[in-house]
Each structure stands twice: as structure tokens, then as C-alpha cells.
C-alpha positions in Angstrom: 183.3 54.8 334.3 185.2 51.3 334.2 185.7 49.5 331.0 185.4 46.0 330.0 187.8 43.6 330.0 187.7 39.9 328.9 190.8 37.8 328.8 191.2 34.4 326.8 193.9 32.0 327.1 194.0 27.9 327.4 196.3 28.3 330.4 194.8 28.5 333.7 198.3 30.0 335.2 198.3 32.8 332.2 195.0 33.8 332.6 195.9 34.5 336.8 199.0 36.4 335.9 196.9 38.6 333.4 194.4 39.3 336.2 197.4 40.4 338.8 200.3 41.8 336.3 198.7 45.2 336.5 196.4 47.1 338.4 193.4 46.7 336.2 190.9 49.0 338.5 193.7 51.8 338.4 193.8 51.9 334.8 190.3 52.1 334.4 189.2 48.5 333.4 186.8 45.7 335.4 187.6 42.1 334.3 184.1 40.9 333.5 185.1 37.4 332.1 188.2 34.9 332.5 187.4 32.1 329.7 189.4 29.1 328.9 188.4 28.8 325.5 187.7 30.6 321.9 184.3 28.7 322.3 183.6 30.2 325.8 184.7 33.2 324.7 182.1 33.7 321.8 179.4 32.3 324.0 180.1 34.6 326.3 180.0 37.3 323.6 176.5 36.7 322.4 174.8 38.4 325.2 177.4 40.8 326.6 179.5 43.2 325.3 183.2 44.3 326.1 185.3 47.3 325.3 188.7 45.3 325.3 190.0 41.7 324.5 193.5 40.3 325.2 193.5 36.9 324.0 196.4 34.2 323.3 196.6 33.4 319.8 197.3 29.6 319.8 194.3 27.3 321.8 193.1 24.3 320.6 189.8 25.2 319.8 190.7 28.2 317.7 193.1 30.6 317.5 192.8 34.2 318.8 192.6 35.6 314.6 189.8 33.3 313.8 188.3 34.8 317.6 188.0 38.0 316.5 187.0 37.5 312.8 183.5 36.2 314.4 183.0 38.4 316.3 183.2 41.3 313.8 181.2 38.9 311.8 178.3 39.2 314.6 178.8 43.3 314.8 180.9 43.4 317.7 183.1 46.6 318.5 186.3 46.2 320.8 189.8 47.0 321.1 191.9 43.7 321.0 195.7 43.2 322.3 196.9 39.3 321.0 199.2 38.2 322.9 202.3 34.6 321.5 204.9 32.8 322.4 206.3 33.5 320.0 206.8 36.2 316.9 205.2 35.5 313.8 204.9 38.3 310.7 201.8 36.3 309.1 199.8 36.7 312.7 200.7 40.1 312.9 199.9 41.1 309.7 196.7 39.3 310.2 195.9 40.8 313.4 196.2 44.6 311.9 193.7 43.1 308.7 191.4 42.9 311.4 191.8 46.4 313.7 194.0 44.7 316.3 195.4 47.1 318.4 198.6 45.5 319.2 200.6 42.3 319.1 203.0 41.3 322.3 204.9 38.5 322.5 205.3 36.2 325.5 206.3 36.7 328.4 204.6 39.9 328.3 206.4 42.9 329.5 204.6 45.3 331.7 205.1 48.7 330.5 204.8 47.6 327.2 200.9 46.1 328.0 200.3 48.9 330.4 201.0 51.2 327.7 199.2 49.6 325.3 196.3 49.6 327.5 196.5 53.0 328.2 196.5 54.2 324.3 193.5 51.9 324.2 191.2 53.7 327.2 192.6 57.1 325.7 190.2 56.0 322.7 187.4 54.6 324.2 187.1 57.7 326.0 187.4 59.8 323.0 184.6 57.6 321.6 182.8 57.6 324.2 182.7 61.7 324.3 181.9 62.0 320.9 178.7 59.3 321.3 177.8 61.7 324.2 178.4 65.3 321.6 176.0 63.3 318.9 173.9 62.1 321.1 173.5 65.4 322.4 173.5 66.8 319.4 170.0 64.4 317.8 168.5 65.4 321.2 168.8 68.9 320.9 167.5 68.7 317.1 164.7 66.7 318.1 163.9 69.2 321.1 164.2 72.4 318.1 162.0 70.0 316.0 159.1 69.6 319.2 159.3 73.3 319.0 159.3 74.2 315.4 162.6 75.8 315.2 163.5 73.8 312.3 163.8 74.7 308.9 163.5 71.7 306.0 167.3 71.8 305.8 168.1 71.3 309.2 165.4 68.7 309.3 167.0 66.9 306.6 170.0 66.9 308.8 168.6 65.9 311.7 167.6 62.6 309.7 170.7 62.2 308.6 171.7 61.5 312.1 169.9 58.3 312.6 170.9 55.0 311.7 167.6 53.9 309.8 165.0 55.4 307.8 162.3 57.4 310.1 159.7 57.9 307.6 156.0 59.5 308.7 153.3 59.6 310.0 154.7 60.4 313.6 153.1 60.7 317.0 154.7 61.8 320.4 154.3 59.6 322.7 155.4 61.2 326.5 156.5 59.2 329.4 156.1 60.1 333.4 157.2 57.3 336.1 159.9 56.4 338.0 163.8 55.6 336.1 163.5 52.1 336.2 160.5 51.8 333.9 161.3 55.0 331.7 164.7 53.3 330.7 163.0 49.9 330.0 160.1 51.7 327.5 163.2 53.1 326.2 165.5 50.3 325.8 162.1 48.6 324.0 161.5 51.0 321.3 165.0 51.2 320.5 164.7 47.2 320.6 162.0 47.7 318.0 163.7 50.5 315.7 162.9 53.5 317.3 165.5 55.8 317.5 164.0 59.0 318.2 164.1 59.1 322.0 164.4 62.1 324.6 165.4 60.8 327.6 165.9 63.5 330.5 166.3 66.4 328.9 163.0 68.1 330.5 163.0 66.9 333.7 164.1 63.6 335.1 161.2 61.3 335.0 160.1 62.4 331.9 160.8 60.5 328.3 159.8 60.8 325.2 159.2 59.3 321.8 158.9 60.6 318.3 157.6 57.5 317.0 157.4 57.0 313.6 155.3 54.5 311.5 151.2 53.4 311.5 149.1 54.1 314.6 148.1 50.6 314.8 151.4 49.1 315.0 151.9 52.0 317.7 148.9 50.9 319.5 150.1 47.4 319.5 153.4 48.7 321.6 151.6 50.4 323.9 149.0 47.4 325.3 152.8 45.6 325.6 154.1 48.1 327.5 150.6 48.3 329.5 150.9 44.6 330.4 154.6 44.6 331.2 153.9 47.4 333.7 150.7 47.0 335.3 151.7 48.1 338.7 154.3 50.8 338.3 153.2 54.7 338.9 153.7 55.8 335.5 151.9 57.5 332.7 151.5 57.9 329.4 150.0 60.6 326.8 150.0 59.8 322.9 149.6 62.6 320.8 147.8 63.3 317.2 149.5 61.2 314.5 150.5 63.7 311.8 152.0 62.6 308.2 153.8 66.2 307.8 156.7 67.0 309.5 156.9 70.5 309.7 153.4 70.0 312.0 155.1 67.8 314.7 154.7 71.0 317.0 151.2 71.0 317.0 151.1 67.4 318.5 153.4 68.5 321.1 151.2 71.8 322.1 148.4 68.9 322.6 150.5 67.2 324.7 151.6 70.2 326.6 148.3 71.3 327.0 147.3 67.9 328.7 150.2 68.6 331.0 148.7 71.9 332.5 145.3 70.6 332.2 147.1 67.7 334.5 148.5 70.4 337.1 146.0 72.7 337.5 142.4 71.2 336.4 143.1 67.2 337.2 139.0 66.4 337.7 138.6 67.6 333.7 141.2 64.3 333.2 140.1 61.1 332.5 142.0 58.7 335.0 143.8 56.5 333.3 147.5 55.3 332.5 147.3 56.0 328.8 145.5 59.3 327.4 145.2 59.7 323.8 145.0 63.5 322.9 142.9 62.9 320.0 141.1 59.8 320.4 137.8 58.3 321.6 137.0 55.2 323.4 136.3 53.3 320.3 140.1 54.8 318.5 137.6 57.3 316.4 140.3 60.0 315.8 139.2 63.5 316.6 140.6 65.9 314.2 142.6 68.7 316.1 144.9 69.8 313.6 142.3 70.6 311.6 140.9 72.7 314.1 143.9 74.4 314.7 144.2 75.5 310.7 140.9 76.6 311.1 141.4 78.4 313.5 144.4 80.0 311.8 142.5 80.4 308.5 139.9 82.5 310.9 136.7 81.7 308.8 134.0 81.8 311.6 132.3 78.9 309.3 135.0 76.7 308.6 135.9 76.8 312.5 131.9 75.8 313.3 132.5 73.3 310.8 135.3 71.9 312.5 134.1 72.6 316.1 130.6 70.8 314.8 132.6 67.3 313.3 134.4 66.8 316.8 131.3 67.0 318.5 129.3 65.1 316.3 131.7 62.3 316.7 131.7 62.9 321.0 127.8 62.3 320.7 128.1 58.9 318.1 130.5 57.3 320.1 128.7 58.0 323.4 131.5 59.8 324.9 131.4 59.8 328.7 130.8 63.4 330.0 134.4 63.4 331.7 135.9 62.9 328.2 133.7 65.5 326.8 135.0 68.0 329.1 138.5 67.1 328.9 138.4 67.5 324.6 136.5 70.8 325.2 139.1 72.3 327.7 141.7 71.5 324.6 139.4 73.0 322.5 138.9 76.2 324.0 143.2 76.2 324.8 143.7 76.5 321.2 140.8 79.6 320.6 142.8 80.8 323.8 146.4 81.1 322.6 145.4 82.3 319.1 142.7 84.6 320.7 144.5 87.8 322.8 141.3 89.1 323.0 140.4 86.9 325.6 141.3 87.7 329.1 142.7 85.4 332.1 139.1 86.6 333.6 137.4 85.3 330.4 139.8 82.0 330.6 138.3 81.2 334.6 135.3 81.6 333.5 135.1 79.4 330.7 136.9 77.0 332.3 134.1 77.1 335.1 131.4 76.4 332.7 133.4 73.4 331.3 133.4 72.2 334.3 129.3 72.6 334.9 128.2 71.3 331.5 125.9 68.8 331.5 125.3 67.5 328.1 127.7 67.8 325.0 125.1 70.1 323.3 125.5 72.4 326.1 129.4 72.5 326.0 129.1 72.9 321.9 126.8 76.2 322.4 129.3 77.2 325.0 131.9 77.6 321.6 129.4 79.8 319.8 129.7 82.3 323.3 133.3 81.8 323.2 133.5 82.8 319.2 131.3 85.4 319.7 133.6 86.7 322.6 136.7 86.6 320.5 134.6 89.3 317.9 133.5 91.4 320.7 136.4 91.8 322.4 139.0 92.6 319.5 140.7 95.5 321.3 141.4 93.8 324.3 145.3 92.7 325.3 145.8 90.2 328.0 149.9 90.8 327.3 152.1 92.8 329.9 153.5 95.5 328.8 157.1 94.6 327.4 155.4 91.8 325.1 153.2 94.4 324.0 155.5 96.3 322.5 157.4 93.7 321.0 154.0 92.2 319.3 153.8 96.5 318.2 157.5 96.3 316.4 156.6 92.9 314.5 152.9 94.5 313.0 155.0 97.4 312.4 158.4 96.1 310.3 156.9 92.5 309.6 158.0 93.5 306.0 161.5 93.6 306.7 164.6 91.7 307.8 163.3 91.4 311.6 164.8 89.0 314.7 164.0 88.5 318.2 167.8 90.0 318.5 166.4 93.2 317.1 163.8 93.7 318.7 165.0 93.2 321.6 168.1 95.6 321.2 165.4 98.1 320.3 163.6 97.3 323.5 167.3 97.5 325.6 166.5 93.7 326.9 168.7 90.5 326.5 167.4 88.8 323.7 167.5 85.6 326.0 164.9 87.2 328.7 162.8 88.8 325.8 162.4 85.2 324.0 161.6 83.9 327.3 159.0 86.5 328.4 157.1 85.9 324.6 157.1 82.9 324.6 155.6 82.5 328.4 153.1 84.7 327.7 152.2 84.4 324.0 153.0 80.5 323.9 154.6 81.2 320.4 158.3 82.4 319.8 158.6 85.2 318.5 159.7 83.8 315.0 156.3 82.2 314.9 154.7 85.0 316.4 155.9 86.6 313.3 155.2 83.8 310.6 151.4 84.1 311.5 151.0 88.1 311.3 152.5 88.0 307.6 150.6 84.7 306.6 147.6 86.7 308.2 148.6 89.7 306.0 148.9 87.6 303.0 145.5 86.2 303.5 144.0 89.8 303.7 146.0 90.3 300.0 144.7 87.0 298.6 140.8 87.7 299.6 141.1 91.7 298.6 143.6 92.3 295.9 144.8 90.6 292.5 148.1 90.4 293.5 150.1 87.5 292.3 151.4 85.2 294.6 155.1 86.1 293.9 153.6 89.8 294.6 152.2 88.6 298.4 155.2 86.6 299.0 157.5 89.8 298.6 155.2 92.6 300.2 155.0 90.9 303.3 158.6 89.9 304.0 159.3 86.5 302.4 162.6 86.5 299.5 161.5 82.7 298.4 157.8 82.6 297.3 158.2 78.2 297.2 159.1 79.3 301.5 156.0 81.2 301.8 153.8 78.8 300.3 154.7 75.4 302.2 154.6 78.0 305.6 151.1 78.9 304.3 150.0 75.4 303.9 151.9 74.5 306.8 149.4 76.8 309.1 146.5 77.2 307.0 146.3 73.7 305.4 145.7 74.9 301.9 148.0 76.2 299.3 146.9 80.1 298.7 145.7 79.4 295.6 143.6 77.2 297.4 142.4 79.8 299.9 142.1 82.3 297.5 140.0 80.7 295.5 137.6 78.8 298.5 137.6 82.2 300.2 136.9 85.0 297.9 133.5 84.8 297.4 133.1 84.3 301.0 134.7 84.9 304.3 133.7 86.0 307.9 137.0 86.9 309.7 137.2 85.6 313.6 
């Protein structure tokens, strides 16, 4: 990586021997700009940036102190080196006011400027490693946060890492094309206050965007970003917009879900450069995360209820049948991964009749057979055998201190290869995995027992009842007190 360099000086012989007294290339720096002026040299400054400045301090215009005063005024970050003819201790102790590096007197001396500059690119690659390590370091936090592996502490943390405030609602938004146009979409929502980009760290031509703020000023980006790129090969997929943070992960399932949907179905896709996972033609949002805590709640009525609004709103906005089939394949993913019962068999199948549908009241009845399926077929495992057994240890000690590291050693697998394997295969990690047998458990205690809620909290494995209770919310979308008291009277388990 080469540096930036920028010299200033009123003397046109000065500025030569500064390009030739040392071996600029060699010592890691490109000499961008050569001005004659403090004017020239602020001009230049608005639209470019430099990582080092050596500038005289006596021209006409102004001198090299008042140079660098406005440029910190305008935010600019370099080293400087000032160079005079001649020694003064009110410029130097001016200079080091405002973060100059050094102060050499003319005629410079060599060593002493080559050693200055070499202290100098010792820092900027220090800074430049730890802007990598924290970059690094929000990517990976948003990555854990995509996947729910954060806990509201870390999440704090990870906010704490960005330079404004990133306030809900949120919405993914996932970018496939060619490098040119990912790092311009980039480069425009961090234009526009967006900070929380992923650029690269899933596969190469892949970005994305945890954007934060309303839907409609969202919307408004994206027609921008449609116009500016009408003829490049990219795509895009927006996800849910969700005002709690601890459901990001729900969006980004949708989103992955659209992905394989992508690979291995691509006629049940609408064909088009932007797909909204939860919209309509006419921006009627279709309400998937409430499906999904239906689907976790496992009331056969509420999921109806829910299966019945989506549909309802497919039919009044006149949905075309190739959007109808690509919400009902999502649909029927989410009864898939929650449902073990159902087979791979069961999955082609379904599938299949997706694809054959001909009117939306056929594809809702096809839910009913699928939900009636799901009863039927309670003791059937589509797991291989190792997952098996680990799903067997967490229904078994889910009331005690329990970690994918434990299980595993019990098993005599590395816990990397056991995470992997559970989370292929169950599309949950195994912390979830075990989050939604206890809140399961604790739902049985809530419809069938007067336990307290302190009582539920501690009998199924959870120390901090206030922990329990935002997980149980976070899943079911109701408080248990709320459950328990909708519930009780009624409830017809999935």
C-alpha cells in the first residue's frame, strides 16, 4: 500500500528537490500533489485526501500554521512535517498545538527527513491495522447479530462501535453483482449514514446492509440505486422490517430462504432486480414474523389465523400467481424447519404441488394438508443419526448447565464439526435449538400448572427469570403472562 504525499512550498526549485531528495516510492509514499500555494493546497484538499503533508512555513498567501489549522477545521487527518529557513520557538511551539509531527529547518538534511518520514509510515500503518482489527471486529458482530448469537450486552457493544446512532426499525437489505457496483451501493449508504455494511465476508460478490430507519425513506434509496444501475447484472433482496433487535435473525432466514429458493427452484421467483421478502405489488406488507411466532406458539388456530391474513391480502391485491407461489414456498420453509416430522420426501412433494397450484385458494387448502401432516407424523425424524442424539441430550439435561462443547465431548466429536453438522441439518444452532425446547417446556407449565413465572423460569434451566421472559417474547411474541392467560382456556398443540 503507498501513502499519500502532498508537498507545499512557494518555490518552484524547493518543491523539485523535495520530489528527488529521497526515494519516495522506497519509503512507501506516492506524491499525489506539488502545489505552489496555501490556497492550492486547501483547494486541492477539499476533494482528496492525503496521509502526509510537508509544507514551508512562510508563503505569501499563508503560512504553513494557518495551513493546517483549516484543514483540521474541515476534519482532515494527516501527518505533517513543516519545514523554515530558519528556527523559530513560537512556530514550533505552534506546530506541536496543532499535532505536527516535526519541525526541520532549511536546508533540510536527509536522514533527519528520511527518519522523520519513516516514524511517520510506522504510524499510519499501525493505524491502518487497527482500522482493519475494528473493522473486523463490527463485521464479525454484525455477522453474530444476522445469526442471533448476540446477547443484549454484546449488542449494546456492538452499537457502541459505530459512529452515529442506529436506532430501529431495521431491514437487511442483500446485494449480488459484480465489485464495481457492490462498492458504489456501498460507498452510497455510507454517504447517506449507513454504517452497518458487510462487504465480502460471505462470498465475494455479495454485500450487505443492516439498514436502519423507516421503510419509506429505504424505499426511496433503492429506486436511486435502481436508476443509477439500470444495466448492471446485479440483484437485490430486502427483507422484513422489524422494530426489535433481538428478531433481526428472522429477516435474515427470509432472506436466506430466497437464496435457496434462487438455487434450486428459480421458476417459483419472480424475475426481477429487487425482491421484497415480505411485500406485494402495491408495498402491502405480508406479515411473516408473525407467522413464525405462531408457528412457535404451535396453536393450530392462531397459525390458520395467520396463514388465513397473508392470503387474504395475496387475493385483495390481486397477486400474480408467480408471486403466490414464491410467498407459499416461504411459507411452507418455515412449517419445514420447525416441523422434523416432515420428511425430505414430504418436502418434494409439497414443493411439487406449489408448483401446480392454480388459484391461491388452492395453495391455502394445500396448508391445511401440510398442518395436518405435521400432527400425523409426530414420530417421524428426518435428522441423521449424530444430530439425533444430540437433539436426545438437550430434551434430556435442558434443565441444566448445557453447551454445544458438552455435548459434543459426550458424543467424542469436535465441537466445531458437531455445530456444523446441527446447524446444516436443523438450521438452528444448537443454543437455539435449545432456547425453543425450554420455552416449549415452559409453555406446557404455563397452560397445565399454577406455577409462578419465577417457578417456570427456574425448572426449565433459566437463573434470570427478566432473561426468560424477553426470550419468551422474543419467540412467541407475547409475554407469558400473556400466553397464559390467551391460552388456558384454549389450545390445540401443532
Amino acid at each position: 500500500m503507498k501513502y499519500k504525499l502532498m508537498f507545499v512550498d512557494d518555490e518552484y526549485m524547493i518543491l523539485e528537490g523535495l520530489k528527488m531528495i529521497l526515494n519516495w516510492s522506497e519509503l512507501g509514499f506516492e506524491v499525489v500533489k506539488t502545489a505552489k500555494s496555501s490556497d492550492e493546497a486547501l483547494n486541492y484538499l477539499k476533494d482528496h485526501e492525503i496521509d502526509l503533508l510537508i509544507t514551508d512555513i512562510n508563503m505569501p498567501d499563508m503560512s504553513g500554521i494557518e495551513l493546517v489549522k483549516q484543514t483540521q477545521l474541515k476534519t482532515k487527518d494527516f501527518f505533517t512535517i513543516i519545514l523554515s529557513g530558519y528556527e523559530e520557538f513560537d512556530f514550533v511551539k505552534k506546530g506541536m498545538q496543532l499535532g505536527v509531527k516535526n519541525y526541520l529547518v532549511k536546508p533540510v538534511n536527509k536522514e533527519e527527513l528520511k527518519k522523520s518520514v519513516l516514524e511517520i509510515r510506522s504510524e499510519l500503518e499501525n493505524r491502518q491495522l487497527q482500522k482493519e482489527q475494528k473493522e473486523l471486529y463490527r463485521e464479525t458482530g454484525l455477522i453474530l447479530w444476522l445469526n442471533d448469537e448476540l446477547n443484549e450486552g454484546e449488542f449494546q457493544g456492538l452499537l457502541r462501535q459505530f459512529p452515529s446512532t442506529v436506532e430501529p426499525p431495521y431491514t437487511i437489505l442483500l446485494f449480488n453483482g459484480p465489485a464495481d457496483v457492490l462498492k458504489a451501493v456501498a460507498d452510497y449508504f455510507m454517504d447517506i449514514g449507513q454504517p452497518m455494511t458487510i462487504y465480502g465476508r460471505f462470498n465475494e460478490d455479495q454485500l450487505i446492509v443492516i439498514y436502519n430507519g423507516s421503510r419509506q425513506k429505504l424505499l426511496l434509496s433503492v429506486r436511486m440505486i435502481e436508476q443509477q444501475f439500470t444495466g448492471a447484472n446485479w440483484q437485490m433482496i430486502i427483507s422484513e422490517t422489524i422494530e426489535a433487535w433481538e428478531n433481526l435473525y428472522k429477516s435474515f432466514e427470509k432472506i436466506k430462504q430466497i437464496q435457496s429458493l434462487q438455487a434450486f427452484y428459480p421458476d417459483l421467483l419472480p424475475h426481477k432486480k429487487v425482491l421484497k421478502a415480505d411485500t406485494l405489488n402495491k408495498e402491502a406488507e405480508l406479515p411473516f414474523l408473525s407467522f413464525n411466532e405462531a408457528l412457535t406458539i404451535g396453536d393450530r388456530k392462531t397459525i390458520h389465523q395467520e396463514l388465513d391474513k397473508i392470503f387474504e391480502q395475496l387475493l385483495s391485491a390481486q397477486a400474480d400467481p408467480e408471486q403466490v407461489k414464491y410467498i407459499s414456498f416461504l411459507l411452507f420453509t418455515d412449517i419445514y424447519r420447525q416441523s422434523p416430522a416432515l420428511s425430505s420426501d414430504d418436502y418434494e412433494q409439497v414443493i411439487a404441488e406449489i408448483r401446480t397450484g392454480n388459484t391461491i385458494m388452492d395453495l391455502r387448502q394445500l396448508f391445511d394438508t401440510i398442518l395436518i401432516k405435521t400432527r400425523d407424523q409426530k414420530s417421524r425424524k428426518r435428522y441423521s443419526e449424530t444430530v439425533q442424539h444430540a437433539i436426545e441430550i438437550i430434551n434430556e439435561l435442558y434443565t441444566k448447565e448445557l453447551s454445544l462443547k458438552s455435548a459434543a465431548e459426550t458424543l467424542h466429536l469436535s465441537v466445531v464439526y458437531l455445530g456444523q453438522l446441527f446447524k446444516k441439518e436443523t438450521e438452528l444452532s444448537f443454543n437455539q435449538y435449545l432456547n425453543l425446547v425450554r420455552i416449549k417446556r415452559a409453555q406446557h407449565l404455563l397452560l397445565h400448572t399454577q406455577q409462578t413465572i419465577n417457578e417456570i423460569s427456574e425448572s426449565i434451566g433459566y437463573n434470570n427469570t427478566n432473561y426468560f421472559s424477553k426470550l419468551f417474547k422474543k419467540l412467541n411474541g407475547l409475554t407469558p403472562k400473556e400466553f397464559r392467560d390467551k391460552y388456558r382456556e384454549e389450545y390445540d398443540s401443532l
